[in-house]
gemmi code that builds the backbone of each chain (N, CA, C; Angstrom):
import gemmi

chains = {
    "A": [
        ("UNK", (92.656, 131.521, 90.736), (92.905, 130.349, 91.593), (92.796, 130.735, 93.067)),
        ("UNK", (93.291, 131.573, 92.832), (93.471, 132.440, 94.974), (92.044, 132.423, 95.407)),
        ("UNK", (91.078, 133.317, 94.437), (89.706, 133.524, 94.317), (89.399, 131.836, 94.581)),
        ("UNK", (89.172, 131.017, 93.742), (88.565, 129.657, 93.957), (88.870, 129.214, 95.426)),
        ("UNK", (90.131, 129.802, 96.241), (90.611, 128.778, 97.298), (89.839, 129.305, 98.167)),
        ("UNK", (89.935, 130.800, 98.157), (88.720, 131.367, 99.513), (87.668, 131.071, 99.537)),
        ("UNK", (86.563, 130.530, 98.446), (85.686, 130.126, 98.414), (85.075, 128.939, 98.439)),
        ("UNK", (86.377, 128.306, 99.430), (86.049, 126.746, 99.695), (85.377, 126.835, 100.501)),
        ("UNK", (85.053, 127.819, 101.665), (84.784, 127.952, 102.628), (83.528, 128.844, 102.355)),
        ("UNK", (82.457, 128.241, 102.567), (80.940, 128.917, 102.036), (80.646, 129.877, 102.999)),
        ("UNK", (80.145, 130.826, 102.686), (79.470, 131.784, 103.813), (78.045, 131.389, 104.071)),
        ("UNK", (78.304, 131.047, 105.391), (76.988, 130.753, 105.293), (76.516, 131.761, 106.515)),
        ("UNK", (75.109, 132.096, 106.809), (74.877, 133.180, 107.559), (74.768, 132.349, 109.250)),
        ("UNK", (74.284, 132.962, 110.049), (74.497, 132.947, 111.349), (73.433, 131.611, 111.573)),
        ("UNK", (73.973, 130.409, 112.299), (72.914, 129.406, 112.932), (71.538, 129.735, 113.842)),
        ("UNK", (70.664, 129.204, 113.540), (70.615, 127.563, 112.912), (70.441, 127.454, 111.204)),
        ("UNK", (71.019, 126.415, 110.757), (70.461, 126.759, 109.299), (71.157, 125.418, 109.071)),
        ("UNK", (70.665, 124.373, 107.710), (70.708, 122.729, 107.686), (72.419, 122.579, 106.897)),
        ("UNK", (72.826, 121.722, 107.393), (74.155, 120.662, 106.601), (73.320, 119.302, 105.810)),
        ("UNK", (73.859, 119.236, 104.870), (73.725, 117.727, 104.284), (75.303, 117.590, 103.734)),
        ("UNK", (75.488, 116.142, 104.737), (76.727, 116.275, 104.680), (77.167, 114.824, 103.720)),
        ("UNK", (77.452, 114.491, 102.706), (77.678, 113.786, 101.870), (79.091, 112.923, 101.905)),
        ("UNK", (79.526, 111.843, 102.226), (80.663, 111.223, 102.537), (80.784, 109.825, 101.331)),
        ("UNK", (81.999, 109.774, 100.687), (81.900, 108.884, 100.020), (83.554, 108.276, 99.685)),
        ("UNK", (83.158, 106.786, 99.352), (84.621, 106.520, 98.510), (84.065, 106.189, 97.351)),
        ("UNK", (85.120, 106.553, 96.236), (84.749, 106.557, 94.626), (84.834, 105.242, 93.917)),
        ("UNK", (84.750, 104.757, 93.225), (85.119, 103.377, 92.175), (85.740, 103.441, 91.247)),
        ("UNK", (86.296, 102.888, 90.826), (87.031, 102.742, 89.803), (86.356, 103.764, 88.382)),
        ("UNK", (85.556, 103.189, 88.361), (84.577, 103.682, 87.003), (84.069, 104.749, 87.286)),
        ("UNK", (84.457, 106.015, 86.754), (84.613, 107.465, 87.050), (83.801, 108.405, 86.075)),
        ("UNK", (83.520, 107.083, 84.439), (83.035, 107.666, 83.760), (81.835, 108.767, 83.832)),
        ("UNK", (81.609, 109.760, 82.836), (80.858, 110.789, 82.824), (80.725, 111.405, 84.779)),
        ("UNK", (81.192, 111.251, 85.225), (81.068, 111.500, 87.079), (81.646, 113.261, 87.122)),
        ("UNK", (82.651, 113.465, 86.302), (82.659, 115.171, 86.359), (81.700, 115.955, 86.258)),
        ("UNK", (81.116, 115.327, 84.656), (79.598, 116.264, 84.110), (78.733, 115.449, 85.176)),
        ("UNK", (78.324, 115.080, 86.087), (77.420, 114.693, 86.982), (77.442, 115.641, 87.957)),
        ("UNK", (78.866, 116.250, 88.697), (79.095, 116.788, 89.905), (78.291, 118.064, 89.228)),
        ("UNK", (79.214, 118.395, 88.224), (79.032, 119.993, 87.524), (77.392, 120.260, 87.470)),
        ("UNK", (76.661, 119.446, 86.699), (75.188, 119.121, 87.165), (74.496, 119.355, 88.229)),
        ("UNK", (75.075, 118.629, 89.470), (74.371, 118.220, 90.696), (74.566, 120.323, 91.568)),
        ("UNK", (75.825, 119.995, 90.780), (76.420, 121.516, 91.663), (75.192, 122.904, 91.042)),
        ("UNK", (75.554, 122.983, 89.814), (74.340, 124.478, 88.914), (73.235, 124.052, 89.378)),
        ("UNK", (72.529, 122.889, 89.820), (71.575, 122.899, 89.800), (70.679, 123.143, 91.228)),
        ("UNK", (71.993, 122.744, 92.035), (72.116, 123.042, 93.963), (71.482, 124.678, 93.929)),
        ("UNK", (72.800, 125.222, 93.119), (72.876, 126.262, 93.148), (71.675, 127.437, 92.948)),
        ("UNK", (70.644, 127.030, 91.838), (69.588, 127.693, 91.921), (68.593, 127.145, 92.789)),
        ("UNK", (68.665, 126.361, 93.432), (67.737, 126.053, 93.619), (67.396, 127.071, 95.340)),
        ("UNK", (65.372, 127.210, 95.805), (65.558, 128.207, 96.479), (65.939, 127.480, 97.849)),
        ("UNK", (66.691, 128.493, 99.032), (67.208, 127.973, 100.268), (68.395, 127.605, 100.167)),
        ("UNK", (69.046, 127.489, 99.281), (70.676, 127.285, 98.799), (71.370, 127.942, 99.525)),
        ("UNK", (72.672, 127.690, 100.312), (73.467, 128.887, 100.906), (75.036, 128.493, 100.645)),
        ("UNK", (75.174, 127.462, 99.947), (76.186, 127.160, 99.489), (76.696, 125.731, 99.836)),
        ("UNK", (77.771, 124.897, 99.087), (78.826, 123.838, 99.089), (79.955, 124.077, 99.615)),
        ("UNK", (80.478, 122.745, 99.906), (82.266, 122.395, 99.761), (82.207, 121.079, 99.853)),
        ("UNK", (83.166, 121.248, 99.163), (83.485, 119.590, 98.798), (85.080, 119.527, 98.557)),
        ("UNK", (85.460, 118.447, 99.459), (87.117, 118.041, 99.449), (87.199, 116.742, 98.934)),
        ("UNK", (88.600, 116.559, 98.333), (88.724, 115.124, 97.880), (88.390, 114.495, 97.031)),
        ("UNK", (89.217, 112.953, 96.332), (88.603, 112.586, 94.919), (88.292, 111.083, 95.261)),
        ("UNK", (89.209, 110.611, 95.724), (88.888, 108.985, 95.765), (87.884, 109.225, 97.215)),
        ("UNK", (88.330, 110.071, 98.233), (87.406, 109.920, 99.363), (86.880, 111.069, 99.685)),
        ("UNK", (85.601, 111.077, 99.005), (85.093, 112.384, 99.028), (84.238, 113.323, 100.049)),
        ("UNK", (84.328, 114.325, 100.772), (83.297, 114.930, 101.525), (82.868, 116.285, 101.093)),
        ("UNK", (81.541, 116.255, 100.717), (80.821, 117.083, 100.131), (79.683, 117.649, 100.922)),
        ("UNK", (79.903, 118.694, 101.529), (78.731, 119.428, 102.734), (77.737, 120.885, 101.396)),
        ("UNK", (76.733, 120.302, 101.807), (75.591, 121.696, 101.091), (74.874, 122.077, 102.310)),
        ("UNK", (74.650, 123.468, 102.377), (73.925, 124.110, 102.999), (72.858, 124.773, 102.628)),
        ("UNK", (71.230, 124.443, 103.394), (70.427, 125.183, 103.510), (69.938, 125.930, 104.329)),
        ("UNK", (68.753, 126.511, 103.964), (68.226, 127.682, 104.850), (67.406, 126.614, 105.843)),
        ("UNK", (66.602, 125.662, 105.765), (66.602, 125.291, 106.811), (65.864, 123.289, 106.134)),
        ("UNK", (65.389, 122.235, 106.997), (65.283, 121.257, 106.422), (64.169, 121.556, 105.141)),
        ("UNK", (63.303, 122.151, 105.190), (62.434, 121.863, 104.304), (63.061, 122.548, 102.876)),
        ("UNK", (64.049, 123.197, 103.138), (64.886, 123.053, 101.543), (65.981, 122.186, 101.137)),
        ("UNK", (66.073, 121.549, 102.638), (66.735, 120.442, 102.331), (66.153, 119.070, 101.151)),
        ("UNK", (65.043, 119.028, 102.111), (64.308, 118.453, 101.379), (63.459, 118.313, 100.052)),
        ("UNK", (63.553, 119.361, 99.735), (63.412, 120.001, 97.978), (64.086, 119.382, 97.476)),
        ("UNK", (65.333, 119.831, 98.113), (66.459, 119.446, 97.008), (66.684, 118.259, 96.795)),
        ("UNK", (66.261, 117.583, 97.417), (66.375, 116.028, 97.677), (65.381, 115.670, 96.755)),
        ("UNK", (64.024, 116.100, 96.445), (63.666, 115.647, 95.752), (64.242, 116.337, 93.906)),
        ("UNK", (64.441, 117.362, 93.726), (64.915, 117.568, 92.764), (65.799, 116.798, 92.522)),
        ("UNK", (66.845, 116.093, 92.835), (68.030, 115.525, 92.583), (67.526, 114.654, 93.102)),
        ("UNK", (66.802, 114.010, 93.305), (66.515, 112.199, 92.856), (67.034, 111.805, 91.562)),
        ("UNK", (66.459, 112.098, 90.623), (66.868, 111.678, 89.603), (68.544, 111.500, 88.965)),
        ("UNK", (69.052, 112.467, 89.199), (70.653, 112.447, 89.121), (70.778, 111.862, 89.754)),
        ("UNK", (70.839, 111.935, 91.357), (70.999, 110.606, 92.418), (70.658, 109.407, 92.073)),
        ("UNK", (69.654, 109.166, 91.176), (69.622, 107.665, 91.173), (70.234, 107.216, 90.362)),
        ("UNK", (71.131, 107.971, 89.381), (72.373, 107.419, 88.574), (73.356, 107.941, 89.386)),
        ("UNK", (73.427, 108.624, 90.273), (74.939, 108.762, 90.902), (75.233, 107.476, 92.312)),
        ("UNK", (73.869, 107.470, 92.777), (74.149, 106.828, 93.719), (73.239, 104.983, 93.500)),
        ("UNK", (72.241, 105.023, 93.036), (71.224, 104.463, 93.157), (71.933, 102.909, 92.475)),
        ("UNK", (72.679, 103.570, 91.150), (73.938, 102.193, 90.527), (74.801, 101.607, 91.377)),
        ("UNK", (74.938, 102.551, 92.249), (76.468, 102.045, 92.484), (77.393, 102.226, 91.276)),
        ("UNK", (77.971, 102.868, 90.694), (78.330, 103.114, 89.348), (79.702, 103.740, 89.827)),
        ("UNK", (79.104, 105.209, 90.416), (80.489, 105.837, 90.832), (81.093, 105.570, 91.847)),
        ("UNK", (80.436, 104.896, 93.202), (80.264, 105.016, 94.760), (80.906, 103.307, 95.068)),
        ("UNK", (81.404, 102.934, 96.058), (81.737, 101.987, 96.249), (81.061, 101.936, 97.349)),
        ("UNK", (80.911, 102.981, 98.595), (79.837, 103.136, 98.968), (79.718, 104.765, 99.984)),
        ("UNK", (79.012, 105.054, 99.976), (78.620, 106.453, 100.616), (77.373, 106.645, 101.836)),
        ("UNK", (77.634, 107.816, 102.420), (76.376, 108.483, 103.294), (75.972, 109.128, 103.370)),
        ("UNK", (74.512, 109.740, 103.533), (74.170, 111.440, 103.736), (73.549, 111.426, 105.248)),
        ("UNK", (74.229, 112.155, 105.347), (74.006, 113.194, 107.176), (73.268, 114.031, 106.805)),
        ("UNK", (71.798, 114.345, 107.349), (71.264, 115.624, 107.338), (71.294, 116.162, 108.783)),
        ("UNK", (71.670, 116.964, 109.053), (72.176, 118.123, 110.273), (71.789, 119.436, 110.550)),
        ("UNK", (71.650, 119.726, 111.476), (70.826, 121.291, 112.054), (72.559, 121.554, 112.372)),
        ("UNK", (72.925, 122.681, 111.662), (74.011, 123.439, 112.534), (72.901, 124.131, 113.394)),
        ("UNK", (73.997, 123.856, 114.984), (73.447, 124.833, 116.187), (74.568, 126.219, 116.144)),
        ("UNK", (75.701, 125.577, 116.254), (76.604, 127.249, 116.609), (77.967, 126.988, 115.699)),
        ("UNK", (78.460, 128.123, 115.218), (79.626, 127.961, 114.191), (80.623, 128.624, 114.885)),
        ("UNK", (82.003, 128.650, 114.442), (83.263, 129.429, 114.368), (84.033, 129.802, 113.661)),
        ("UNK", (85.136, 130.767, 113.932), (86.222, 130.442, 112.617), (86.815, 131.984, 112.951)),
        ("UNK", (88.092, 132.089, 112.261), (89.407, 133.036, 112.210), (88.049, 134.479, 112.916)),
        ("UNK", (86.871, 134.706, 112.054), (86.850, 136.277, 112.481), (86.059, 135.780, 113.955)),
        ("UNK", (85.747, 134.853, 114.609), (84.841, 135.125, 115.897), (85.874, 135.266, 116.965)),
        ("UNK", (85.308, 135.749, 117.704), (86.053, 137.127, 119.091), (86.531, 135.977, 119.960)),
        ("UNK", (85.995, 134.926, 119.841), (86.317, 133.597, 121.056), (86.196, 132.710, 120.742)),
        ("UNK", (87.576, 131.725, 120.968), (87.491, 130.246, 120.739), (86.602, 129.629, 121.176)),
        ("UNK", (85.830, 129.960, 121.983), (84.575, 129.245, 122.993), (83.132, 130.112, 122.830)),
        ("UNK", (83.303, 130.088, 121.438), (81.784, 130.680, 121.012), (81.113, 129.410, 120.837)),
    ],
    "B": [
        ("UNK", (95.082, 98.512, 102.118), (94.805, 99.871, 101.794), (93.429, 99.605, 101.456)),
        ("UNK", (92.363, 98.579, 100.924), (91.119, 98.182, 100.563), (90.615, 98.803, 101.946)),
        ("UNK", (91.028, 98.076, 103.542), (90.309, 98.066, 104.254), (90.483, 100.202, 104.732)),
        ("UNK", (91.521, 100.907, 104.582), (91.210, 102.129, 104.691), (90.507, 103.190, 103.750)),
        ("UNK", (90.248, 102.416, 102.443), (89.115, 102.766, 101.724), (87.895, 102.939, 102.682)),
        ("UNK", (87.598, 101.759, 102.501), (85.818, 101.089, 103.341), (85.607, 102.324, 104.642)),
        ("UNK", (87.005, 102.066, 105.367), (86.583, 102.585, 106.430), (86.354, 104.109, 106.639)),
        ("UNK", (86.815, 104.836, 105.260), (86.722, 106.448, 104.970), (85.066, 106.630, 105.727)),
        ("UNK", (84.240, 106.036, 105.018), (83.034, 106.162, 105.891), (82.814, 105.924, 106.717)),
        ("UNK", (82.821, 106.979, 108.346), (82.574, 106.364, 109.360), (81.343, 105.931, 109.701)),
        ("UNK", (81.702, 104.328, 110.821), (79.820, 103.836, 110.788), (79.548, 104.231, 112.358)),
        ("UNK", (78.281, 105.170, 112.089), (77.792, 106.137, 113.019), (76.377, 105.142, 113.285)),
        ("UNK", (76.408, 105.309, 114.234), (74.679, 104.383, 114.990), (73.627, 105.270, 114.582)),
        ("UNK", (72.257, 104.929, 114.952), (71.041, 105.873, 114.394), (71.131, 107.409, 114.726)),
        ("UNK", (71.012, 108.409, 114.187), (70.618, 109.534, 114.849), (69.672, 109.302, 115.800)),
        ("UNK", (69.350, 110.616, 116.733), (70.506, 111.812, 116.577), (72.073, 111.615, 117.192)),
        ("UNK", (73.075, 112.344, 116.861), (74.353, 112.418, 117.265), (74.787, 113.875, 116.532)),
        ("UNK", (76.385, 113.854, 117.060), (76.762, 115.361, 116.519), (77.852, 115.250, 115.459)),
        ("UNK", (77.634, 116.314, 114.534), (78.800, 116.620, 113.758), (79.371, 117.521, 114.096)),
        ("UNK", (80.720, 117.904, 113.835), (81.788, 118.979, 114.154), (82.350, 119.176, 112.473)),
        ("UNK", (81.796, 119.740, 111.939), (82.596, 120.128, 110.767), (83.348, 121.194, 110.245)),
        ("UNK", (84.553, 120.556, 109.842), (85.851, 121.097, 109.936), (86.057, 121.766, 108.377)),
        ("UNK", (86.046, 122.953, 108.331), (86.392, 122.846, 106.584), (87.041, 123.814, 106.385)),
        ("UNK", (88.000, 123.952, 106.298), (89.620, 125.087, 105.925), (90.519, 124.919, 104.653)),
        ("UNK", (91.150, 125.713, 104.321), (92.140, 126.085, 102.996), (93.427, 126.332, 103.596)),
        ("UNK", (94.200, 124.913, 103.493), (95.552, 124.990, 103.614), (96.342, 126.337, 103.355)),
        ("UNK", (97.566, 126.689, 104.540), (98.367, 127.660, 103.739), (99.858, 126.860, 102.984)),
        ("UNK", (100.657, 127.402, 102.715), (101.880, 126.657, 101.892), (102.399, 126.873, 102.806)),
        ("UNK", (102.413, 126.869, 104.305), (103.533, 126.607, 105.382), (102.559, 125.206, 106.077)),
        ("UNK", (103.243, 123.965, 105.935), (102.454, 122.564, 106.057), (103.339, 122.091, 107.413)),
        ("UNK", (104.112, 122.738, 107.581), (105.448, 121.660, 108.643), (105.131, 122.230, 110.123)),
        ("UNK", (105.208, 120.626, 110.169), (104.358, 120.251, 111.586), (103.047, 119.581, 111.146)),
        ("UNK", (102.384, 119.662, 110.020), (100.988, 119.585, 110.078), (100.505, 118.213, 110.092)),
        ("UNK", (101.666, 117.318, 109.253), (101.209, 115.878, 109.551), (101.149, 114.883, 110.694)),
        ("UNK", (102.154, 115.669, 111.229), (102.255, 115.272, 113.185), (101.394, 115.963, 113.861)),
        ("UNK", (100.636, 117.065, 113.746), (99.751, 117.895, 114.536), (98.125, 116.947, 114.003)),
        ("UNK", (98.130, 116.273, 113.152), (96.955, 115.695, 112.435), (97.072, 114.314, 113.110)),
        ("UNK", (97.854, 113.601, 113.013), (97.648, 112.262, 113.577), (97.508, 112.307, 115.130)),
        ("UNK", (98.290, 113.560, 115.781), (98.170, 113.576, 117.203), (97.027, 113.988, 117.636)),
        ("UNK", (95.779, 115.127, 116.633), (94.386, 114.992, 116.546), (93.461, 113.676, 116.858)),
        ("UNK", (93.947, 113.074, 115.849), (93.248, 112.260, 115.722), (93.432, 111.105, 116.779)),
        ("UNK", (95.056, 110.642, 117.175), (94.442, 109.586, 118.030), (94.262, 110.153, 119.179)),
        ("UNK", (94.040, 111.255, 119.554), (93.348, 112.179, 120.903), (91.974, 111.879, 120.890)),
        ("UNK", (91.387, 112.072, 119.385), (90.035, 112.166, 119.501), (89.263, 110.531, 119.547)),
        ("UNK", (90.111, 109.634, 119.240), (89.910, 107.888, 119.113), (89.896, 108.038, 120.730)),
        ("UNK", (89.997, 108.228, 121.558), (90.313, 107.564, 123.023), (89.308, 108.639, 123.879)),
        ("UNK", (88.331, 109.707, 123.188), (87.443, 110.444, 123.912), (86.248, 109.905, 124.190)),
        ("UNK", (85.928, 110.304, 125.182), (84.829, 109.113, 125.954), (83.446, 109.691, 124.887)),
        ("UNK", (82.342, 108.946, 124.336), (81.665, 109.947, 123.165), (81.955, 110.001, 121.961)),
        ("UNK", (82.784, 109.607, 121.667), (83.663, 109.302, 120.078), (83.144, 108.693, 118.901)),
        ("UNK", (82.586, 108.502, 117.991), (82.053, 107.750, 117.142), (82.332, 107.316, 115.931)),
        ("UNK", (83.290, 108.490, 115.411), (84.283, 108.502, 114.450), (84.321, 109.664, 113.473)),
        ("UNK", (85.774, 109.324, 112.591), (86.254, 110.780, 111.961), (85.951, 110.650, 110.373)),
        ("UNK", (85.805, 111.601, 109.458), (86.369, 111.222, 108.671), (86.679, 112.564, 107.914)),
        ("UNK", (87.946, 112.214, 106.855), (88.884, 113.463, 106.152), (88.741, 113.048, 105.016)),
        ("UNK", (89.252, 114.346, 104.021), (89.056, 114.362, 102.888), (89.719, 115.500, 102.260)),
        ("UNK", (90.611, 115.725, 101.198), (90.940, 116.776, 100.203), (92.347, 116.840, 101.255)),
        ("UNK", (93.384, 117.762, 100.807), (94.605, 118.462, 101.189), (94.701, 119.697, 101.246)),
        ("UNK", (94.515, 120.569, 100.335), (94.740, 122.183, 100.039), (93.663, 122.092, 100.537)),
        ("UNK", (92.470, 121.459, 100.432), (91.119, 121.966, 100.598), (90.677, 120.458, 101.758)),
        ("UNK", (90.209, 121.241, 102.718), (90.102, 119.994, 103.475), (89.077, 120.127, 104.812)),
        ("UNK", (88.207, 119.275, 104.477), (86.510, 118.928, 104.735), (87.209, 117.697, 106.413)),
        ("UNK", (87.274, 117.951, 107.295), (87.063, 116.459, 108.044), (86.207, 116.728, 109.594)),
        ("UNK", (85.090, 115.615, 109.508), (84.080, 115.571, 109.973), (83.985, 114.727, 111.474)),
        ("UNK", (83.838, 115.290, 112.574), (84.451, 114.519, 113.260), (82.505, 114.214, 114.490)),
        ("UNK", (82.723, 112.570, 114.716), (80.981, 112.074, 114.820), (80.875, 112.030, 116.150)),
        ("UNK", (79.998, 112.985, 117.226), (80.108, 112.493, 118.410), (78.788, 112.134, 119.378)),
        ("UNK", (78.377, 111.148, 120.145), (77.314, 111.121, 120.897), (76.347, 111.846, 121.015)),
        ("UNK", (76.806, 113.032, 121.555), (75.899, 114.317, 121.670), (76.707, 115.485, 122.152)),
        ("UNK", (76.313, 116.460, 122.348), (76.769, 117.565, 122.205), (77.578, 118.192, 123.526)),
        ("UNK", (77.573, 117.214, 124.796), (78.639, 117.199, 125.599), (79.584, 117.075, 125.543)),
        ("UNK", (79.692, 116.061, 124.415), (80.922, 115.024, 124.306), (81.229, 115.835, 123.012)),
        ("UNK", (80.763, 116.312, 122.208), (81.564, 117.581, 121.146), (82.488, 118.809, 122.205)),
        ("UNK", (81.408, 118.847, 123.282), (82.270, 120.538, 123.788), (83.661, 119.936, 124.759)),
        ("UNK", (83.626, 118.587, 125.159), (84.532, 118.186, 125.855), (85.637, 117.722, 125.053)),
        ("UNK", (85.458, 117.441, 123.727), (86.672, 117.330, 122.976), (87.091, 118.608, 122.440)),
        ("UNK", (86.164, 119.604, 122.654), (87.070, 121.063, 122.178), (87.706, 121.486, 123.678)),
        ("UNK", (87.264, 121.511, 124.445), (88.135, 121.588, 125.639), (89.515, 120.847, 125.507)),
        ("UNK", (89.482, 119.488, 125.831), (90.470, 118.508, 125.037), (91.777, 119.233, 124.351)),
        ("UNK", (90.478, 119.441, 123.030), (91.625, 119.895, 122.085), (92.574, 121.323, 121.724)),
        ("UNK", (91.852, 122.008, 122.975), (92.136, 123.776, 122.753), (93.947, 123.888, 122.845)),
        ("UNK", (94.514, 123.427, 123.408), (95.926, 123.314, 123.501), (96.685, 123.243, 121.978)),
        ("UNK", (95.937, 121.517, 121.266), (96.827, 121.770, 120.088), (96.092, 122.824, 118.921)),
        ("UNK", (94.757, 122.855, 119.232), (93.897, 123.926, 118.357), (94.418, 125.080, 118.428)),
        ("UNK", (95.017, 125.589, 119.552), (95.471, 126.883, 119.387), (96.433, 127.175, 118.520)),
        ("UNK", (97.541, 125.865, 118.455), (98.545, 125.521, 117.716), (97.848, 125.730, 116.082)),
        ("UNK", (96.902, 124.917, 116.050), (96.877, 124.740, 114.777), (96.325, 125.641, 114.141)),
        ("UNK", (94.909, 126.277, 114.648), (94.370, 127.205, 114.353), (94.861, 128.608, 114.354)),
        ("UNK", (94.669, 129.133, 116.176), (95.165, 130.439, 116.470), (95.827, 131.294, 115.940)),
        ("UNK", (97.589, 130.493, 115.610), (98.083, 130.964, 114.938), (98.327, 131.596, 113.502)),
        ("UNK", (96.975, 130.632, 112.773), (97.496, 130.707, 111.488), (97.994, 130.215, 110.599)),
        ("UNK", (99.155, 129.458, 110.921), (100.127, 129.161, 110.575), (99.280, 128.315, 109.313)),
        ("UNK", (98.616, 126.718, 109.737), (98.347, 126.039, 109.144), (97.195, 126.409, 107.632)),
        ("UNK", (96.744, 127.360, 107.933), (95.297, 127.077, 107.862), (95.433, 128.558, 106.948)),
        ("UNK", (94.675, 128.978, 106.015), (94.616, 130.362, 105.663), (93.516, 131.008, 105.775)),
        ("UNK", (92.492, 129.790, 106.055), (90.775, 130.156, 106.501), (90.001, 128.809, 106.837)),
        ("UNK", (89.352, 129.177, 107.594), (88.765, 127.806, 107.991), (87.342, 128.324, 109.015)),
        ("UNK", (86.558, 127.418, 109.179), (85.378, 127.375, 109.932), (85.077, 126.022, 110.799)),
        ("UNK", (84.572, 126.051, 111.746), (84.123, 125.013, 112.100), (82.466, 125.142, 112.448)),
        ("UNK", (81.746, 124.234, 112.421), (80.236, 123.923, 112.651), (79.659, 122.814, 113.212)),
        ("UNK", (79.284, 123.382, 114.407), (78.655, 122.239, 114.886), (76.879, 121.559, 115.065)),
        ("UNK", (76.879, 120.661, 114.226), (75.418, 120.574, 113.967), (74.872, 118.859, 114.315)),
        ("UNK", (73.642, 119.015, 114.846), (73.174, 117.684, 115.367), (72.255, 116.958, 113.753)),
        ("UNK", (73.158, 115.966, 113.962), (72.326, 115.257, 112.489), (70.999, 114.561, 113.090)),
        ("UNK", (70.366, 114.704, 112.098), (68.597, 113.737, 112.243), (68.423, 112.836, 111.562)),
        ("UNK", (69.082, 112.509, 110.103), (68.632, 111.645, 109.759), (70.016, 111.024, 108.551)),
        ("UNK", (69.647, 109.559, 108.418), (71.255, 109.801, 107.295), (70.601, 108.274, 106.801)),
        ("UNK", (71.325, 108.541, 105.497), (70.583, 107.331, 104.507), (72.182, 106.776, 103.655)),
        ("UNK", (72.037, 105.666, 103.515), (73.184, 105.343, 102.238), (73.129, 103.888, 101.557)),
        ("UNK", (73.400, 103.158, 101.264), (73.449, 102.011, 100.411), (72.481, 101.394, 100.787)),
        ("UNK", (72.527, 100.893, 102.387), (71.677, 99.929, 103.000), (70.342, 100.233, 103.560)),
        ("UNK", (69.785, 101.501, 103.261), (69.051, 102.404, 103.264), (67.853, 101.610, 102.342)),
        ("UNK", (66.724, 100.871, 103.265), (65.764, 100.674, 102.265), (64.938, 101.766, 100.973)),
        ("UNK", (64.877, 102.519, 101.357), (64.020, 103.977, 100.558), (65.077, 105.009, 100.491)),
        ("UNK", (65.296, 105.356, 99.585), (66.183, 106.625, 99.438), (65.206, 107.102, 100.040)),
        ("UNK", (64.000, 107.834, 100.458), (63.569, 108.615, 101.173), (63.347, 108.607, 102.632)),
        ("UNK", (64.141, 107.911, 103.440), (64.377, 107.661, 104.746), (64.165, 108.904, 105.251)),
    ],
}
model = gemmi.Model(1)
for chain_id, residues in chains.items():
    chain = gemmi.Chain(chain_id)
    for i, (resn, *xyz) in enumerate(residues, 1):
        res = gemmi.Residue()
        res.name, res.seqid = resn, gemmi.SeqId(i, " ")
        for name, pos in zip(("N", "CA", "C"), xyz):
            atom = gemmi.Atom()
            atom.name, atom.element = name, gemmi.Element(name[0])
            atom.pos, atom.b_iso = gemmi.Position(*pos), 0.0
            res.add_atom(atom)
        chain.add_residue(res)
    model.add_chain(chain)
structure = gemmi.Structure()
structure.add_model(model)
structure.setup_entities()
């Protein structure tokens, strides 16, 4: 569990490199929506330019994936059309949602030397 | 409570604009944290550049905060370095966390003629 919590926080390597940042509220009707994530997630995961997820929250969800840069963004986008168009395309699970695609420019956090990096 | 559903998604105007994404792993020392969070937030409602927030998860917690452009991101970390130090610096809250700041290009969701926007 300790292991799972540190790894909410993806490593991702030094900017620039892409966010797709996924924002949603859920619906009522939840059915099969676990085995969907679990899906959407193994399949993120191999795919090439991957640098990792996080995702917080159940009824209001924010789900950030990171790539190596847009044009694996865009892979992936097309690979996961198809799941997407039953996750999102119904309206089934989503009451309604957004995707942000984003260039991180500069990052931070506990190990950088300055709050004003 | 319908209308703080809806509004989990913040409505952001066309790209480009900036994200600030926030994504940290609670520690089990929380006190103070719900008063240090709302006093975030209505700091960041009244910043000139503002576009909107949005949160997600508890132990694990994603919140995305939408701004004009990338002036108006570094002027709310200025802003906010006082209670950030609080919240962050110390520790206290947080057991790991990152922040990222990345300019979105493009964002699609319900009303989105083409999923391929």
């Amino acid at each position: 569990m300790e292991h799972l919590e540190s790894s909410h926080v993806a490593s991702t390597p030094e900017p620039p490199y892409v966010a797709v940042i996924f924002t949603a509220v859920q619906s009522d009707d939840l059915e099969g929506y676990g085995a969907m994530v679990e899906q959407m997630e193994a399949l993120a995961a191999v795919q090439p330019g991957f640098l990792g997820v996080e995702s917080a929250g159940t009824r209001h969800e924010i789900t950030v994936s990171y790539w190596v840069d847009q044009e694996a963004a865009r892979r992936w986008k097309q690979v996961a059309e198809h799941l997407q168009a039953q996750r999102i395309g119904h309206g089934r699970w989503y009451r309604t949602y957004r995707v942000r695609v984003a260039t991180v420019e500069r990052d931070y956090g506990p190990d950088t030397a300055s709050f004003d990096t």
